[in-house]
N, C-alpha and C positions, 0 to 999 in steps of 0.2 A: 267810503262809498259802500252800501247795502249791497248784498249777493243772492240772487236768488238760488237756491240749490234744489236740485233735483236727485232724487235717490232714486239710484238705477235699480235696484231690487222692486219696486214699486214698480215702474215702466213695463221690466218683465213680467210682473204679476199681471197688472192691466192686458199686455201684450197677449199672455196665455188664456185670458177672459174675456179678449176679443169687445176690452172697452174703451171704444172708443170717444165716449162722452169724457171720461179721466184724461186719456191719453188729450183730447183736445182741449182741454181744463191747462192743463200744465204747461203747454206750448203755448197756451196764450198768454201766461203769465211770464213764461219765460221770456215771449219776442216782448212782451210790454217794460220786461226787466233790462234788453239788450238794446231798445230804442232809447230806455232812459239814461242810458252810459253805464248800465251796472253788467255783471258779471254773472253768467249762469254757471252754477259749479255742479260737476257732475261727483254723485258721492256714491260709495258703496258701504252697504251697513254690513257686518257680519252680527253672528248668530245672537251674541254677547251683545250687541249694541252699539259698540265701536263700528264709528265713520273712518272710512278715508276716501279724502277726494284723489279720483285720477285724471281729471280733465277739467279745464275751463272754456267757456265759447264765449265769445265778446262781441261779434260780430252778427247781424245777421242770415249771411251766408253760409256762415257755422254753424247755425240753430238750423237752419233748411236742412243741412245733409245729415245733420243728426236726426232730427225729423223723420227725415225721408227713410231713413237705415230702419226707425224706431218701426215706422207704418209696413214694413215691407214684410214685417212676419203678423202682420194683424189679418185674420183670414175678414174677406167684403164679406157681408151678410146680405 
């Protein structure tokens, strides 16, 4: 089964640039990921380039709070 993965460094970049066209880009691809029975993997990149995942969401209940957490430092324009 395909995973769709998310790099949280990205999120935050978005988050800080208050973009939210990205930020709604990625979550649609994710719930379209978590409807098809795959796996949204949360990954953190460091500086070098090395990943490592620390989360997975399968559900999507789990995609909403993560979601919700992501939006809640995004200032409304």
């Amino acid at each position: 089964m395909a995973e769709y993965v998310i790099i949280v460094n990205q999120i935050e970049e978005y988050q800080m640039l208050n973009d939210t066209r990205s930020l709604d880009a990625i979550f649609r691809k994710a719930q379209s990921a978590v409807v098809g029975g795959e796996v949204v993997a949360l990954v953190r990149q460091n500086a070098n380039g090395q990943q490592y995942r620390f989360e997975e969401i399968s559900t999507l209940e789990d995609l909403n709070v993560y979601k919700k957490n992501v939006y809640k430092y995004v200032k409304e324009e």
